[in-house]
One Martini backbone bead per residue (centre of mass of N, CA, C, O) as a GRO file, in nm:
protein
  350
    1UNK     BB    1   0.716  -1.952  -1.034
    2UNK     BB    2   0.770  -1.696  -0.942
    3UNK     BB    3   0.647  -1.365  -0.972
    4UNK     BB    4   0.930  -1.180  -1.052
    5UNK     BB    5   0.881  -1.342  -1.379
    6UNK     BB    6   0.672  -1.172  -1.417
    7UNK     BB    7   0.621  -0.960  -1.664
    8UNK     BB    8   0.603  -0.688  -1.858
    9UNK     BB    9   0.652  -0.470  -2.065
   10UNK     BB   10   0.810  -0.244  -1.937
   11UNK     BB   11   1.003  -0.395  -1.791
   12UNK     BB   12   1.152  -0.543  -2.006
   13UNK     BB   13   1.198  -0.243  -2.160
   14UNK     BB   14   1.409  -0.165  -1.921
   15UNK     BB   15   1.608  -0.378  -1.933
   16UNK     BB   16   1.713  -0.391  -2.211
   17UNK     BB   17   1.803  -0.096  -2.184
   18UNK     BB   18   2.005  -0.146  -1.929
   19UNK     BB   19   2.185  -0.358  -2.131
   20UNK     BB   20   2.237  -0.147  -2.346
   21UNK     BB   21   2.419   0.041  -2.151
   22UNK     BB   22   2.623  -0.147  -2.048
   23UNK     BB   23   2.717  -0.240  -2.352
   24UNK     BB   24   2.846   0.058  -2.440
   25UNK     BB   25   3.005   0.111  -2.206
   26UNK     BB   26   3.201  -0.143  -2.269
   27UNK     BB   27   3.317  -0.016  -2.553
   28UNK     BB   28   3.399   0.237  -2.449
   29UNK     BB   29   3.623   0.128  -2.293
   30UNK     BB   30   3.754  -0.155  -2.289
   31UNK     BB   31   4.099  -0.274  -2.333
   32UNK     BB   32   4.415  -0.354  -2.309
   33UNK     BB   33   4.423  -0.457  -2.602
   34UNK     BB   34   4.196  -0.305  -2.797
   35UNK     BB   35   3.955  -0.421  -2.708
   36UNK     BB   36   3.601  -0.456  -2.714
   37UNK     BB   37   3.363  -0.414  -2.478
   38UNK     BB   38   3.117  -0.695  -2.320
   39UNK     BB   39   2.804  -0.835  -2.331
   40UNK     BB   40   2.720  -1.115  -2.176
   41UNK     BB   41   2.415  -1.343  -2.253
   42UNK     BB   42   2.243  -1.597  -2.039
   43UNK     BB   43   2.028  -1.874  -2.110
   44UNK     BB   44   1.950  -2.050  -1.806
   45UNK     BB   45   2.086  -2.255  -1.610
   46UNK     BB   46   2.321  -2.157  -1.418
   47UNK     BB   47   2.493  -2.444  -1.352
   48UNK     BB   48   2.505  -2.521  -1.684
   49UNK     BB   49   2.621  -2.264  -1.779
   50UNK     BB   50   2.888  -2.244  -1.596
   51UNK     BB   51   3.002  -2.534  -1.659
   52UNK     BB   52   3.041  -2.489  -1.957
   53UNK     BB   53   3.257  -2.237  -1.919
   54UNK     BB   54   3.438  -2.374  -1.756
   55UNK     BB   55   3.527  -2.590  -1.991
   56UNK     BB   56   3.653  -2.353  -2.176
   57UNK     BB   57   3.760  -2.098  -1.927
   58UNK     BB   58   3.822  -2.168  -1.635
   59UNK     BB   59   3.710  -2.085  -1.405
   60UNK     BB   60   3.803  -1.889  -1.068
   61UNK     BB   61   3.552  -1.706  -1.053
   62UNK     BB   62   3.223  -1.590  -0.959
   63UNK     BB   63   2.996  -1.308  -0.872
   64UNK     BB   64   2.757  -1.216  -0.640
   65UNK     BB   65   2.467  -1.105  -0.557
   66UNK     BB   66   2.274  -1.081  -0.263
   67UNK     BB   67   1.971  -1.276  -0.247
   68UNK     BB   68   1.818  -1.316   0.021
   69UNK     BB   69   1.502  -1.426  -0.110
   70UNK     BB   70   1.403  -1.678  -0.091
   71UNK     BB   71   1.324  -1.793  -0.403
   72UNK     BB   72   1.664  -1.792  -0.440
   73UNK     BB   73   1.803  -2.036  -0.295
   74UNK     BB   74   1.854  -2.239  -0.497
   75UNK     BB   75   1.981  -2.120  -0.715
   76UNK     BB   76   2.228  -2.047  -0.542
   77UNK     BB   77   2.301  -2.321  -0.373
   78UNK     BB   78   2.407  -2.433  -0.637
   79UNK     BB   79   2.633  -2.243  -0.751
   80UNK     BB   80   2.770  -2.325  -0.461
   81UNK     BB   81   2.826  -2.624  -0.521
   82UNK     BB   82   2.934  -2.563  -0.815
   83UNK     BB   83   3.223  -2.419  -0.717
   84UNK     BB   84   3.298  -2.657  -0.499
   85UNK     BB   85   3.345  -2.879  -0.675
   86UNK     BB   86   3.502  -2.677  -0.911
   87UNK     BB   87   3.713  -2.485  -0.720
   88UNK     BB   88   3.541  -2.236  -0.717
   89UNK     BB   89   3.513  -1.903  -0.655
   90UNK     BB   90   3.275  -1.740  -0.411
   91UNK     BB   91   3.128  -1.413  -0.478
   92UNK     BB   92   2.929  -1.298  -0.197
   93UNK     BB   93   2.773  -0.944  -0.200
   94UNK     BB   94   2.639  -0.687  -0.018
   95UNK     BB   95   2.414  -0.436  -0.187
   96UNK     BB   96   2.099  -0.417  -0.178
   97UNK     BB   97   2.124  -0.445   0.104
   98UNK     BB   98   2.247  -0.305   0.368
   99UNK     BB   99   2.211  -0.547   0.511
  100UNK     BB  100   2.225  -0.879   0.658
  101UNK     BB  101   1.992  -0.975   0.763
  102UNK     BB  102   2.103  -1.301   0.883
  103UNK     BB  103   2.284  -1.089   1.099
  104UNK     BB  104   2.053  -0.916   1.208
  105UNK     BB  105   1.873  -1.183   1.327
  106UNK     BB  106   2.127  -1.286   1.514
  107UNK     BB  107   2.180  -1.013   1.646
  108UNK     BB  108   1.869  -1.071   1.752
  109UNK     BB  109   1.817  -1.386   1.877
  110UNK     BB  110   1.685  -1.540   1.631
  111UNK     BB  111   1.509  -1.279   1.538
  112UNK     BB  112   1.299  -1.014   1.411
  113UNK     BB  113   1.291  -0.710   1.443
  114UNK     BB  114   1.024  -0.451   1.598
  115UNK     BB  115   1.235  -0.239   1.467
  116UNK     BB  116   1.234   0.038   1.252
  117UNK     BB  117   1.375   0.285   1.008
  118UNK     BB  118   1.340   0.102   0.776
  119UNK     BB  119   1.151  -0.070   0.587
  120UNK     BB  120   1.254  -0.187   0.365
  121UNK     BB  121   1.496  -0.372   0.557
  122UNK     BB  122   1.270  -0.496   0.709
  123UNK     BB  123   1.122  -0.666   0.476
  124UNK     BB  124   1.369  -0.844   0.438
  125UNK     BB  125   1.374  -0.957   0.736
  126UNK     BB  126   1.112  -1.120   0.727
  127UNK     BB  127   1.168  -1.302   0.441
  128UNK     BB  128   1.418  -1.446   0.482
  129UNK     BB  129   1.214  -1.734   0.596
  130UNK     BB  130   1.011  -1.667   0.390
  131UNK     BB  131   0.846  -1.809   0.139
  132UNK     BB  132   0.508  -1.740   0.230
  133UNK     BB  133   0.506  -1.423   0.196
  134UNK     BB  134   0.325  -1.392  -0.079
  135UNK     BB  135   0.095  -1.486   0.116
  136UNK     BB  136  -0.114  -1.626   0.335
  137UNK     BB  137  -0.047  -1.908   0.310
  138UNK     BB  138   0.176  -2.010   0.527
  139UNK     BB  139   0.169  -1.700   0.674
  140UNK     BB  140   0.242  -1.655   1.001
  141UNK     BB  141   0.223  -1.305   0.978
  142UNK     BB  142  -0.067  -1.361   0.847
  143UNK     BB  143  -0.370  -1.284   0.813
  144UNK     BB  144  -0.677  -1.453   0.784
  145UNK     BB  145  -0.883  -1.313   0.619
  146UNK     BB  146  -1.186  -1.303   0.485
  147UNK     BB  147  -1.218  -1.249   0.232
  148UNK     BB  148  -1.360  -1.254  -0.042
  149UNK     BB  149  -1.424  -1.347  -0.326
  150UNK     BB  150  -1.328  -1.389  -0.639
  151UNK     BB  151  -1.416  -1.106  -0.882
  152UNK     BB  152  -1.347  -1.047  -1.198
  153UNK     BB  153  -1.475  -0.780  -1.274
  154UNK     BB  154  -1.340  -0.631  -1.064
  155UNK     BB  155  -1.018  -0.713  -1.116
  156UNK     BB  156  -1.019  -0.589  -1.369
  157UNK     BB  157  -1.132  -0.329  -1.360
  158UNK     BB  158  -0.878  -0.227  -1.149
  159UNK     BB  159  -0.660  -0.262  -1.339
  160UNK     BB  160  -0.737  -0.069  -1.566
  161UNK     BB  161  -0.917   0.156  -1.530
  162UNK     BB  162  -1.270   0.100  -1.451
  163UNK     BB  163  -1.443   0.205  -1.138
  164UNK     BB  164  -1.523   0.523  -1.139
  165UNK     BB  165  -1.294   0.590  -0.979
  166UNK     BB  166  -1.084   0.869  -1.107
  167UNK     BB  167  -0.791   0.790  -0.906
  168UNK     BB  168  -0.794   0.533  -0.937
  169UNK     BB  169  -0.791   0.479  -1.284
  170UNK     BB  170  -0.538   0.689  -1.314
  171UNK     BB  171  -0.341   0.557  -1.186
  172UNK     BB  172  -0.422   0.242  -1.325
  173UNK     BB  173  -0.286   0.341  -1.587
  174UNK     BB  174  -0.011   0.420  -1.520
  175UNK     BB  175   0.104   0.190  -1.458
  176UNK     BB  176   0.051   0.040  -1.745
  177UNK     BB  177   0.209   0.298  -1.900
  178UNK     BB  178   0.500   0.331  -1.689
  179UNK     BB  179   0.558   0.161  -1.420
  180UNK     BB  180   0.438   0.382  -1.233
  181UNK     BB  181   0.394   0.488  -0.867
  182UNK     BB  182   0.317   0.692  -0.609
  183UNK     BB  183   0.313   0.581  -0.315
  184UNK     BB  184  -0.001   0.700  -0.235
  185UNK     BB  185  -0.143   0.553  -0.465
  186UNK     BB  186  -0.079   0.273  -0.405
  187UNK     BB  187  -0.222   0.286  -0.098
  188UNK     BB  188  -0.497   0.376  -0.242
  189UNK     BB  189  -0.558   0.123  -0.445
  190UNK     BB  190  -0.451  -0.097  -0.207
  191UNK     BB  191  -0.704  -0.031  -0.011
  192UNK     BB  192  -0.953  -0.044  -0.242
  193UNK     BB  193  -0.942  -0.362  -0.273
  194UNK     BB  194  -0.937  -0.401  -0.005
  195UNK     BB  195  -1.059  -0.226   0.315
  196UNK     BB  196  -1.199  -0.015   0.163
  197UNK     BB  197  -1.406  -0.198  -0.119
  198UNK     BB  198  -1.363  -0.485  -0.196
  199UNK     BB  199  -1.240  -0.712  -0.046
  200UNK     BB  200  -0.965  -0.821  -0.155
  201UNK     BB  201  -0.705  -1.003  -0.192
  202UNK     BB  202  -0.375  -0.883  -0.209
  203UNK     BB  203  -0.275  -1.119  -0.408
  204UNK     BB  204  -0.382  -0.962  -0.650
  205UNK     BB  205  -0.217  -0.692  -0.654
  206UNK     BB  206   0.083  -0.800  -0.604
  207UNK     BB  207   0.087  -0.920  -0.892
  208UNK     BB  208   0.030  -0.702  -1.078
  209UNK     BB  209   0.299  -0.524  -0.934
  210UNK     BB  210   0.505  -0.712  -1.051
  211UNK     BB  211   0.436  -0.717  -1.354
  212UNK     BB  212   0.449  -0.392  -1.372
  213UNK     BB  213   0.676  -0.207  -1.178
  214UNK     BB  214   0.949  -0.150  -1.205
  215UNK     BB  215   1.053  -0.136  -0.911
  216UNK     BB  216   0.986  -0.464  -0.810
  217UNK     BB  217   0.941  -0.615  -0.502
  218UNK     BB  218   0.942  -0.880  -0.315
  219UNK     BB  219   0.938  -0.754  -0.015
  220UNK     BB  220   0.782  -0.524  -0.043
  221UNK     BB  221   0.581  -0.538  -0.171
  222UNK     BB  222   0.439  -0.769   0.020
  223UNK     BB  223   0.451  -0.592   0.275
  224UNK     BB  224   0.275  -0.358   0.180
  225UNK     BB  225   0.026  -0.516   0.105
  226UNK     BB  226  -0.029  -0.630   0.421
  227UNK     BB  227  -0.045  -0.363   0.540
  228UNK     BB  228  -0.260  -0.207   0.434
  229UNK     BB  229  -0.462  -0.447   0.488
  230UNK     BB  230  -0.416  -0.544   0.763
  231UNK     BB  231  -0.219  -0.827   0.771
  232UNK     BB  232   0.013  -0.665   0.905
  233UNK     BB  233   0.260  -0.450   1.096
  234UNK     BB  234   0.017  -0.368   1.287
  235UNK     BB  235  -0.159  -0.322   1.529
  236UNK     BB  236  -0.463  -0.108   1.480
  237UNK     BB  237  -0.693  -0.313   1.312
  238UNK     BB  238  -0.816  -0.047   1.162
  239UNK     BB  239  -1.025   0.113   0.902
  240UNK     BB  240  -1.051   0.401   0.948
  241UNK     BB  241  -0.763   0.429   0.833
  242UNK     BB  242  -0.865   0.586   0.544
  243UNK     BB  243  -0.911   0.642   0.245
  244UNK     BB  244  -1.090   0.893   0.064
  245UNK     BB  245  -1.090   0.874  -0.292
  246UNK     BB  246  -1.245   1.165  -0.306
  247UNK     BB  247  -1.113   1.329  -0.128
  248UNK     BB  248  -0.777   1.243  -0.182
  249UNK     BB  249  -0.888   1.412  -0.491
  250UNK     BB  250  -0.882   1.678  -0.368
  251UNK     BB  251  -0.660   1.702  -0.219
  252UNK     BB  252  -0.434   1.607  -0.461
  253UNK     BB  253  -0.608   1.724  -0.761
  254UNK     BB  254  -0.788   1.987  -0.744
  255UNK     BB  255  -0.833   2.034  -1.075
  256UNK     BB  256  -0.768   1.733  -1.220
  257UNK     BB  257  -0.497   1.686  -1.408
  258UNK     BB  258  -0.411   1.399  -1.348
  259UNK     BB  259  -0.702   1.246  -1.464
  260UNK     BB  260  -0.677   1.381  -1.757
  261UNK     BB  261  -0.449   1.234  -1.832
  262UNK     BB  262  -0.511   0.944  -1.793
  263UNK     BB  263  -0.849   1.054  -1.823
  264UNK     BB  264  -1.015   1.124  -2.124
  265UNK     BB  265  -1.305   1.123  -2.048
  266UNK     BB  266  -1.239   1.365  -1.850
  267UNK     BB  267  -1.169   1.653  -1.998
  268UNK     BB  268  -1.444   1.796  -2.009
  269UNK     BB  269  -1.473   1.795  -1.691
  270UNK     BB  270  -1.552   2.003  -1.464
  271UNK     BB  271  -1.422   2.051  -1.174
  272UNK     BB  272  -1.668   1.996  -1.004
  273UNK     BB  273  -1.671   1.688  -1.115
  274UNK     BB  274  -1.392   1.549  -1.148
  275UNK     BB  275  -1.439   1.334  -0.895
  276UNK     BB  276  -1.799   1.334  -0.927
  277UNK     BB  277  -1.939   1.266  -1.207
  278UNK     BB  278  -2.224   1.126  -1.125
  279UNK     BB  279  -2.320   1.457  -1.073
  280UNK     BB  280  -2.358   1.526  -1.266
  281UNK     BB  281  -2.605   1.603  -1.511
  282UNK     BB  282  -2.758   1.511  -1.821
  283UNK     BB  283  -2.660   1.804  -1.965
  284UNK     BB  284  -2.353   1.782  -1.901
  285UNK     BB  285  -2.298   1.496  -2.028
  286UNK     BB  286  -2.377   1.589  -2.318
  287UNK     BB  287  -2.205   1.803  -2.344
  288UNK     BB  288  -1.900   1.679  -2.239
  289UNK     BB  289  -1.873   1.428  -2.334
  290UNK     BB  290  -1.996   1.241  -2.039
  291UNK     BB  291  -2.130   0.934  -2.000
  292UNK     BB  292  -2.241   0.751  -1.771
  293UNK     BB  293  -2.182   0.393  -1.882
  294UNK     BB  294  -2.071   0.493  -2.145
  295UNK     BB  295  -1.808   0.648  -2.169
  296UNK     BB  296  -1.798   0.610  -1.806
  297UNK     BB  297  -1.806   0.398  -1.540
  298UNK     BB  298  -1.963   0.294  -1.299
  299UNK     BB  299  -1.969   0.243  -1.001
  300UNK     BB  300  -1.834  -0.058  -0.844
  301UNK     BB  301  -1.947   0.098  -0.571
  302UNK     BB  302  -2.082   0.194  -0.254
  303UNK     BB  303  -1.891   0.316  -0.038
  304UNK     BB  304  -2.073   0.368   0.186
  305UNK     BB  305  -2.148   0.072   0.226
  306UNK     BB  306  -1.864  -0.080   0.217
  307UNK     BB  307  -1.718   0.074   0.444
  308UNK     BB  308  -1.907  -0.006   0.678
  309UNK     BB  309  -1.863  -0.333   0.629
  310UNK     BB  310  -1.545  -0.324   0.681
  311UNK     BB  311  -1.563  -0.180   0.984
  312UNK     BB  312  -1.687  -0.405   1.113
  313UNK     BB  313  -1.510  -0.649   1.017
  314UNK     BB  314  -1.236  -0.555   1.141
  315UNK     BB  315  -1.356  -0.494   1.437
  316UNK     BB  316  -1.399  -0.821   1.476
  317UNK     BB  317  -1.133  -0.904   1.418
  318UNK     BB  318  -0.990  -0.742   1.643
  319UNK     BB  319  -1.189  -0.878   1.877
  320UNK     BB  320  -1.047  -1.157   1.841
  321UNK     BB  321  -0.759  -1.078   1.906
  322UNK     BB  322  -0.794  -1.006   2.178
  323UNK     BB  323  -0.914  -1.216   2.304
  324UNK     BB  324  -0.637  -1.374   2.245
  325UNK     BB  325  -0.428  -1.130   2.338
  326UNK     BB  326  -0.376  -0.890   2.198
  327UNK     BB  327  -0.058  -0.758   2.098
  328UNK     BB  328   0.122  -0.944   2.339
  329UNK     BB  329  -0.057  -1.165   2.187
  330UNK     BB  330  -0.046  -1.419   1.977
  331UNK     BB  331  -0.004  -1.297   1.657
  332UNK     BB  332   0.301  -1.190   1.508
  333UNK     BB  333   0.223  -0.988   1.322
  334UNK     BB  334   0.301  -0.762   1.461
  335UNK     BB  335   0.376  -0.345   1.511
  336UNK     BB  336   0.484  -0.098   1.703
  337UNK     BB  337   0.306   0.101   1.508
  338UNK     BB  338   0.178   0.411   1.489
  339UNK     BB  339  -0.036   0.644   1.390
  340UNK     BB  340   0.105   0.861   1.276
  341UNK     BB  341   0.289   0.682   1.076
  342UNK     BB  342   0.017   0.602   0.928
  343UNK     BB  343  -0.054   0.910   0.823
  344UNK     BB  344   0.243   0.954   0.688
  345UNK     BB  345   0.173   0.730   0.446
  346UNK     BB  346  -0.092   0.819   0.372
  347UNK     BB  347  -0.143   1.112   0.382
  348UNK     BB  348  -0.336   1.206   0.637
  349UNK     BB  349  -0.576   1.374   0.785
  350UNK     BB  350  -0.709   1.483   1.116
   0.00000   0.00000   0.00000
């Protein structure tokens, strides 16, 4: 089963609502006979619903929007087999993505180019020919780092907004209740799991937000989770480049209105304290009602020392692809991009 389609609360209440708003509409509209307009939902395998419909109203055509995703390639390719078996036209446009991937793909003499404008674009041009684009094992263009073994209590407290850092935390539990997080969070979250801290395979982050996420989608998506680890779509295989979760939650939440809202258990905590409740003092933690470890989490790892670890880790990774010829030879999966881009992704300062 895909993974696009593991649903969470959040994402099943947003469709369901797309649903029903689209069919207010059609019924707002009518038909030229004066009878409502309907939206007709059909659940089951797409070819044998298809099928029984043709038998009661004899279909002439058919439409539908191109989805690129190898995942959804069978789903298709069956439905264009059931069209042409009954004589049915079959109209499949592009629409989802600017262009058509693997128009892309053949005017750039049948492989993708490693320069785009545009990332969504690109990262559907990559996916277009990967069915394990969303994982590690037999995806060619990812490398194999060597994560750790899966933590259980780790990968749930991340999950949760459990770690004990409070930007970390406050994001992680906005996607669990709104099903939406701004890029730069999502970037700090997922390098947090991955080379930043946890040391955790993608593939676990991925899955998360695939599951949680409103906009979810699985070639940025999987793009996104592989580029942030250093395991795709770039030089530099270099962990300097992290955010520090606690330096980056003092620039980008400075009073920390956003850690309040999101951890009520830190709302009583002074700005001083607010991003980094464990120096508070245990007289002002009894006093502000959050004992560190009772109310609220102690940190999940020692970041200094883990971030040392990580960064040993990584530069020994790129000395090794090196050895093999990066980035001009060795594995695919490199891209020309520079440092800058990486700065203004990451929202990085100098």
């Amino acid at each position: 089963m895909p993974s696009t389609k593991t649903v969470g609360y959040n994402r099943m209440r947003f469709l369901l609502n797309s649903l029903a708003d689209i069919n207010s509409q059609l019924q707002a509209l009518g038909n030229t006979g004066g009878e409502l307009g309907k939206l007709y939902l059909f659940q089951g395998n797409p070819t044998a619903i298809f099928r029984r419909l043709n038998e009661h109203y004899q279909l002439n055509k058919i439409c539908f929007e191109q989805d690129c995703e190898p995942i959804w390639n069978r789903r298709d390719d069956s439905v264009r087999a059931l069209c042409s078996e009954l004589g049915i036209e079959a109209v499949e446009k592009v629409s989802h993505t600017l262009w058509d991937p693997r128009t892309v793909i053949s005017t750039n003499g049948g492989i993708p180019p490693l320069t785009y404008q545009i990332w969504r674009e690109y990262f559907y041009t990559m996916s277009v020919n990967n069915p394990n684009y969303d994982r590690m094992e037999g995806n060619a263009i990812c490398l194999s780092i060597p994560w750790a073994k899966p933590v259980a209590d780790q990968l749930q407290r991340w999950r949760s907004g459990h770690t004990g850092f409070p930007l970390i935390d406050a994001a992680m539990r906005q996607l669990l209740a709104e099903g939406w997080l701004h890029h730069t969070l999502r970037n700090t979250v997922a390098t947090f799991l991955t080379r930043g801290a946890l040391w955790q395979n993608w593939e676990h982050g991925l899955r998360h937000f695939l599951k949680y996420l409103l906009d979810a989608d699985w070639s940025v998506c999987a793009g996104n989770w592989m580029w942030v680890s250093s395991s795709a779509f770039e030089r530099l295989l270099d962990s300097s480049l992290v955010s520090c979760p606690i330096a980056f939650s003092k620039r980008l939440d400075p009073k920390g209105e956003y850690i309040r809202q999101y951890v009520p258990e830190l709302a009583n905590v002074p700005q001083e304290y607010i991003h980094e409740p464990w120096r508070m003092p245990q007289e002002l933690q009894e006093r502000y009602e959050c004992l560190v470890g009772v109310h609220y989490p102690e940190r999940i790892v020692d970041l200094a020392k883990v971030s040392k670890r990580n960064t040993l880790a990584m530069q020994a990774l790129r000395h090794s692809l090196i050895a093999e010829g990066a980035p001009d030879e060795g594995p695919p999966h490199c891209r020309p991009s520079n440092e800058d881009e990486v700065r203004q992704f990451f929202w990085l300062v100098d």
